[in-house]
C-alpha positions in Angstrom: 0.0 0.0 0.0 1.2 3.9 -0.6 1.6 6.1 2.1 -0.3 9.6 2.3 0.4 12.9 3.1 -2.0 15.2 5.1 -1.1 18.8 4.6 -2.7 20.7 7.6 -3.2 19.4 11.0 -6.5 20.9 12.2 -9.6 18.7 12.9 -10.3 18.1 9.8 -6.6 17.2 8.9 -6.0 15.3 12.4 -9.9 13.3 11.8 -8.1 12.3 7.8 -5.0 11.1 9.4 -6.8 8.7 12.2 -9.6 7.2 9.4 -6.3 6.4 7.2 -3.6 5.2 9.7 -6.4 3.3 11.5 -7.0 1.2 8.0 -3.0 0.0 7.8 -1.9 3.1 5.6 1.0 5.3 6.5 0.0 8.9 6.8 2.7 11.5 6.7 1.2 14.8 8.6 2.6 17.7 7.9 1.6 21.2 10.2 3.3 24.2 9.6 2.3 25.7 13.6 4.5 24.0 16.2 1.3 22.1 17.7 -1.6 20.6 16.0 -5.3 21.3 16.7 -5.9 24.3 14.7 -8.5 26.9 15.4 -10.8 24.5 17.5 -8.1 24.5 20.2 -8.7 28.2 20.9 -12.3 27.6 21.2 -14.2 27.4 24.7 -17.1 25.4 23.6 -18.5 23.8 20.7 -22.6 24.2 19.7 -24.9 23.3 20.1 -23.9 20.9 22.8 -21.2 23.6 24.6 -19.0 20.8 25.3 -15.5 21.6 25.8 -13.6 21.8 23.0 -10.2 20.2 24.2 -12.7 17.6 25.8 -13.1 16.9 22.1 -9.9 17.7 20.5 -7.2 16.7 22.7 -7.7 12.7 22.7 -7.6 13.1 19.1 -4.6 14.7 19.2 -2.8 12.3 21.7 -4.3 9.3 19.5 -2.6 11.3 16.7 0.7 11.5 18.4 0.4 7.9 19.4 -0.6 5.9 16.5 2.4 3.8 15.2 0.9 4.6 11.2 1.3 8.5 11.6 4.5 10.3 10.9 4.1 13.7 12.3 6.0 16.9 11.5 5.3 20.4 13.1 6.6 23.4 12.2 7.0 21.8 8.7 5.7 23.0 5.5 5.3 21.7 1.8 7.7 22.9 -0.6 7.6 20.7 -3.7 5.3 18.2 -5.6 6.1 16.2 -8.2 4.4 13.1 -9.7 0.8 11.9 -10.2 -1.7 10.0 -8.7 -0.1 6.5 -7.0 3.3 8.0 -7.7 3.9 11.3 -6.1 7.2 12.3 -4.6 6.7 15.3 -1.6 9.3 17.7 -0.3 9.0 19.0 3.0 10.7 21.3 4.6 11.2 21.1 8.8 11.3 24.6 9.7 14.4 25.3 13.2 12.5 25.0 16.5 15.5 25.7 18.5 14.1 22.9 20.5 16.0 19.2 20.5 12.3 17.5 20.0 13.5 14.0 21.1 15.3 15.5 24.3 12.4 18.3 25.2 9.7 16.4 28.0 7.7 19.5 27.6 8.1 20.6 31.9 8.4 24.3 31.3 11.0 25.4 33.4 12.6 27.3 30.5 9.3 29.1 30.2 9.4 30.4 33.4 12.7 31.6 33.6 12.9 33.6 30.4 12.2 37.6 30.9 10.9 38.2 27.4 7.1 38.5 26.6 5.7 39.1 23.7 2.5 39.1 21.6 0.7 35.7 22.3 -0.9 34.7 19.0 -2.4 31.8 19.9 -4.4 33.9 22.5 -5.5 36.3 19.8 -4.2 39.5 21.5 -5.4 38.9 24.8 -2.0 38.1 26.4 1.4 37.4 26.1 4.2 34.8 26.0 7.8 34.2 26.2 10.2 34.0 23.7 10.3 29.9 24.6 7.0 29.2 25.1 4.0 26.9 24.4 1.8 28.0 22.3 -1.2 26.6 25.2 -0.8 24.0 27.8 -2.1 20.9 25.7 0.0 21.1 22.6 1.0 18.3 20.7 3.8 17.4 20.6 4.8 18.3 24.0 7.7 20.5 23.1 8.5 24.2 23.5 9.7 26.0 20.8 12.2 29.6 20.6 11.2 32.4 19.1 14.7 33.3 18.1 13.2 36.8 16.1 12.6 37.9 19.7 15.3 36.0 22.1 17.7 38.3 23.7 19.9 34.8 24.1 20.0 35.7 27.9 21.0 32.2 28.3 18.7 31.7 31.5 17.1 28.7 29.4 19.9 26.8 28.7 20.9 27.0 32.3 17.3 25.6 33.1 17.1 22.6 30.5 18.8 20.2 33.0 18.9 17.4 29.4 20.3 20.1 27.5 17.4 20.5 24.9 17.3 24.6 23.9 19.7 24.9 20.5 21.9 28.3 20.0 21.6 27.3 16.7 19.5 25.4 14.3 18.5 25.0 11.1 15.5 24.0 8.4 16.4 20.8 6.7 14.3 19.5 3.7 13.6 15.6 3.1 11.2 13.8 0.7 8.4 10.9 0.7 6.8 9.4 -1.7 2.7 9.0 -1.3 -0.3 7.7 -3.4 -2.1 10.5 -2.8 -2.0 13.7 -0.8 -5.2 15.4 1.3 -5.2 19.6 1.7 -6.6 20.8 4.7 -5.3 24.0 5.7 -8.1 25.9 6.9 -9.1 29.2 7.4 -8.4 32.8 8.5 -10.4 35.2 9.8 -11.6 38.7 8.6 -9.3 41.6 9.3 -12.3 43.6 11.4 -10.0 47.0 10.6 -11.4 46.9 7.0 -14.5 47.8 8.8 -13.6 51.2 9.8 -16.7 51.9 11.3 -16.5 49.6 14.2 -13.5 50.7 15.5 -11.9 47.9 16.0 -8.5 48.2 17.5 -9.4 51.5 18.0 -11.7 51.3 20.6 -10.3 48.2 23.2 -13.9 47.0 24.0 -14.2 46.3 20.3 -12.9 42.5 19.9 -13.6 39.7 17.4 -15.3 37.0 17.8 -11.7 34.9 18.4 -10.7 37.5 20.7 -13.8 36.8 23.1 -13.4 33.1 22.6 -10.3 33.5 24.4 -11.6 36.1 26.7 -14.5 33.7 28.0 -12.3 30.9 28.0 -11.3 29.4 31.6 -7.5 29.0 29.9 -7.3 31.8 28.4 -5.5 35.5 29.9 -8.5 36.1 32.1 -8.9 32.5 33.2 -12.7 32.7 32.0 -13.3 35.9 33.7 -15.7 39.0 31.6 -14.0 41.7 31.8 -14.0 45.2 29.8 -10.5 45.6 28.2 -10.5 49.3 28.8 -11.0 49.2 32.8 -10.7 45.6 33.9 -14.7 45.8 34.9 -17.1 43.5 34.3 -19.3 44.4 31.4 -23.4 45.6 32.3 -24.2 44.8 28.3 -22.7 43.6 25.6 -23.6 43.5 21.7 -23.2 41.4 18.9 -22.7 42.2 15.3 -23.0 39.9 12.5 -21.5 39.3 9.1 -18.8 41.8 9.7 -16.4 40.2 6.7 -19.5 38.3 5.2 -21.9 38.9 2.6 -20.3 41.9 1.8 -19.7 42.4 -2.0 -18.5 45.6 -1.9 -15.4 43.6 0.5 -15.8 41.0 -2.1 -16.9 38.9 0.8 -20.3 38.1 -1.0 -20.8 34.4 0.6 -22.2 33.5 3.8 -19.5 32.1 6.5 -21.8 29.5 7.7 -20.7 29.7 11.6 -21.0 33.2 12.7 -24.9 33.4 13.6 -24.3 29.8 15.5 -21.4 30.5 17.5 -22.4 34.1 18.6 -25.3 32.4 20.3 -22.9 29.8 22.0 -21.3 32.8 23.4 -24.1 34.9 24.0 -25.9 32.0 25.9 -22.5 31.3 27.9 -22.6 34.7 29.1 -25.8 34.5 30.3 -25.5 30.9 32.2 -22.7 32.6 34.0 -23.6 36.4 34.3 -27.6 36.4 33.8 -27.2 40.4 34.8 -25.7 41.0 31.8 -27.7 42.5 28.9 -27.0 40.7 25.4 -28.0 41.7 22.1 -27.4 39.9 18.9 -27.6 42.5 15.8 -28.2 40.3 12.6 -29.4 40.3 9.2 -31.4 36.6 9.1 -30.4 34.1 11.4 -28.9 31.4 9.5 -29.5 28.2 12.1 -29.5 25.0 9.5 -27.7 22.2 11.2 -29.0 19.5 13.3 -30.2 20.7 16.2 -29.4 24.6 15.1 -33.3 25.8 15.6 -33.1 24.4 18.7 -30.4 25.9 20.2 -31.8 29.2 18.8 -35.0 28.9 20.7 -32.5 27.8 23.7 -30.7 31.4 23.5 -33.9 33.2 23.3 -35.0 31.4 26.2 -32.0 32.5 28.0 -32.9 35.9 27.5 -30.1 36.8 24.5 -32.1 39.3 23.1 -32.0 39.8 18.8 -32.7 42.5 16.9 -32.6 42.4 13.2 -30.9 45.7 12.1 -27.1 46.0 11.1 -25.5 49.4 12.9 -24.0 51.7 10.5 -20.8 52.8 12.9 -19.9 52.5 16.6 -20.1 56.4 17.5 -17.8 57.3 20.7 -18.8 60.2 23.8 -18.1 61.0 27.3 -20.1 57.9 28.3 -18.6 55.2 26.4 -20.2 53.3 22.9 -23.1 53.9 21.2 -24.8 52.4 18.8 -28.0 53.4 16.7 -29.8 50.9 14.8 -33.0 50.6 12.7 -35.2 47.6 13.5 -36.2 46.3 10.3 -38.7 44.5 12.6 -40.5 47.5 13.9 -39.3 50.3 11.9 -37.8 52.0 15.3 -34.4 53.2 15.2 -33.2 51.8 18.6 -30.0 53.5 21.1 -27.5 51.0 22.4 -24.8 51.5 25.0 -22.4 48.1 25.0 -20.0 48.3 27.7 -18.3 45.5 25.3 -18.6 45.1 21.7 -18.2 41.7 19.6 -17.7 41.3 15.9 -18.3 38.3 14.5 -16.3 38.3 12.4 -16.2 35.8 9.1 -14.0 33.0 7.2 -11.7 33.4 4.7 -8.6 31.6 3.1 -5.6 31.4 4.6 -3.0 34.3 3.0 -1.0 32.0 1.4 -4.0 30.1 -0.5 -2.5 31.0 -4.2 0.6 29.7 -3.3 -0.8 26.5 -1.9 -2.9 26.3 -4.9 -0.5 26.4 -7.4 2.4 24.4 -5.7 -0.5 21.6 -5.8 -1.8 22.0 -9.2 -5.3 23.0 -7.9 -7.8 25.4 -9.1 -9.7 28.5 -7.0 -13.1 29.6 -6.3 -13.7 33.5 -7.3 -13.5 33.7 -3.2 -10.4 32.1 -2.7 -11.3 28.9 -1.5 -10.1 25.5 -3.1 -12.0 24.6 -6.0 -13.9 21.0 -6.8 -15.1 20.8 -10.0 -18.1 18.6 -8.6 -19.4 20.1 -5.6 -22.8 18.5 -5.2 -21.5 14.7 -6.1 -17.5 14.7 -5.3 -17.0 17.8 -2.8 -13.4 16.9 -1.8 -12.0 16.3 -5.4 -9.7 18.7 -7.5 -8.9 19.0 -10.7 -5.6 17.3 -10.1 -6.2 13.6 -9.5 -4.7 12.0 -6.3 -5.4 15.4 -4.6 -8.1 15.7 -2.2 -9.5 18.9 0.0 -11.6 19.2 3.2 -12.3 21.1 5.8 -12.5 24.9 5.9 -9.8 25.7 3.0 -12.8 24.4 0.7 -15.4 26.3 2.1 -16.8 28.2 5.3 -18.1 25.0 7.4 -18.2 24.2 11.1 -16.6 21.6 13.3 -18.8 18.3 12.5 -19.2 19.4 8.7 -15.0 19.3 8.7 -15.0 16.5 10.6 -17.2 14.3 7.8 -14.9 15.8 4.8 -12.0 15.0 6.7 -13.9 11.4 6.8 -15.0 11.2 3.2 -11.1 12.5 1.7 -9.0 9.9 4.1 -11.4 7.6 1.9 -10.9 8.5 -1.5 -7.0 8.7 -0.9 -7.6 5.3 1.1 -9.1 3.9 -2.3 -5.9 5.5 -4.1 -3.6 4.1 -1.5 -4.2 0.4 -2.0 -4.3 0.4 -5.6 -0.5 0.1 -5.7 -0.8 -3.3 -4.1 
């Protein structure tokens, strides 16, 4: 049988890699971020059950680092293709970690001892992080990694790495396997909220995206799970919601729908009010997109809660003495209506990753106007391309959520399973 390579280790990428290595086939899993997980390990909950996302996620990712068919490689990136279908030859490219990854047991007492912090990405700008750091607490692998743009090389770490792991130097080094076929799932990015001037979005600190708050509300994130205003460190009285900001918008040539915004601003609207119920929330929306299985429901659920929704998009977050405002019409009633968030949320929407045209044409694949991956047959064979062998799921397709990745990741670790075994 031929082995396969999985570019992109999110859900979808990590849900490929298990259906494949559990059927006897090699799976080579290649993630450029020094853990896998993806964007669902920055999430607090999941809808429309709220269970907790690492609750999900993490075994998945141990079984991943466990499983004697996977070869995995983090901080590693695709370089090269060559081949066809049953036949191709990949070059990767392990990017320096600084880190020895076989001598590293993860324990952190480099972390602790370094004096530099910095921008924490993972956290979305909500906190910081050393120049050795993890990116969270449950990465996989269990290794830290040096950010050697922004070590001073104080040498305090190498004096705390009693097995001698942290590297002065290091460098990338590029190696090649050979695969039957190859599954893309490199996911998403969100919506630069700044486009959208008239929210005032990192101008105004109680103006945060969506990802922001999911790290805000979440029990391991800066805050430890606590609300608080970003401007004064106080709890929040209300706080608003607006939708599509970075979908269907044309003039942004944004013009589709992202599929998860409407859902998972009621997961976090209802979360704030199970744990704060005197705390006004408002959801500002166009229509209220809630198609899944058991998506209505949870709707009713939130209303029930008292999340309140108002169908009416703002024009602009206006600034005074007392804080935010925000005047909207409701298209329900035809009353324009004064709102005054203590804390603002824009949800904001999917989009490819920035380096989609290069991953597009490295792999021989085609593009959606929008920038996603293209399959020639959406309705019957949604994870083909127009290069045989070459399979997509997950987000870098289309905007989806977390079970829809989950059964693409499902239905491409089959079609490259089918490719796989033909060279026996």
């Amino acid at each position: 049988m031929g082995d396969v390579v999985v570019v992109g280790a999110g859900v979808a990428g990590i849900q490929a890699a298990l259906d494949l290595a559990n059927h006897g086939i090699t799976v080579h899993l290649v993630e450029r971020e020094p853990t896998i997980g993806g964007h669902m390990a920055q999430l607090d909950k999941t809808f429309p059950t709220n269970d907790c996302s690492m609750c999900i996620l993490s075994p998945k990712m141990m079984e991943v680092l466990r499983h004697k068919n996977i070869r995995l490689y983090t901080c590693a990136e695709v370089t090269a293709i060559e081949g066809e279908v049953g036949n191709f030859t990949v070059t990767i490219r392990k990017n320096p970690r600084y880190v020895d990854e076989e001598l590293c047991n993860g324990c952190g007492d480099c972390i602790q001892i370094c004096p530099v912090e910095v921008y924490n990405r993972y956290d979305a700008g909500m906190g910081v992080r050393k120049a050795i750091y993890k990116p969270h607490q449950q990465v996989v692998p269990d290794v830290v990694i040096k950010d050697q743009e922004h070590c001073i090389e104080c040498g305090l770490c190498y004096d705390a790495c009693d097995r001698g792991a942290i590297k002065k130097e290091d460098e990338a080094r590029e190696f090649s396997v050979s695969a039957a076929s190859i599954v893309i799932t490199t996911g998403y990015q969100v919506f630069d909220a700044t486009r959208k001037e008239q929210f005032r979005y990192l101008r105004q600190p109680d103006v945060v995206t969506s990802l922001e708050f999911e790290r805000l509300i979440s029990a391991s994130g800066p805050t430890g799970g606590e609300l608080r205003k970003l401007s004064t460190g106080e709890p929040p009285r209300s706080v608003v919601f607006v939708q599509c900001v970075g979908s269907r918008d044309v003039p942004l040539d944004r013009p589709y729908c992202s599929g998860v915004c409407c859902m998972y601003a009621m997961k976090n609207a209802m979360l704030i009010r199970e744990k704060h119920p005197e705390i006004e929330v408002t959801i500002l929306y166009m229509d209220v997109r809630a198609y899944g299985k058991g998506y209505e429901e949870y709707f009713e659920r939130a209303k029930s809660l008292g999340v309140r929704f108002l169908r009416g998009m703002p024009g602009e977050i206006s600034m005074d003495a007392n804080g935010m405002t925000i005047r909207v019409e409701n298209t329900e009633t035809g009353e324009m209506e004064t709102l005054t968030p203590d804390l603002v949320v824009l949800s904001v929407g999917l989009e490819p990753v920035k380096d989609a045209g290069e991953i597009a044409e490295k792999f021989g694949i085609s593009r959606e106007p929008t920038g996603f991956f293209r399959s020639p047959d959406d309705a019957m064979a949604p994870v083909e391309t127009v290069r045989p062998g070459i399979y997509i799921a997950g987000t870098c397709a289309a905007p989806k959520d977390i079970p829809d990745c989950v059964a693409q990741g499902e239905a491409a670790a089959m079609r490259a399973f089918i490719d796989a075994i033909r060279e026996e």
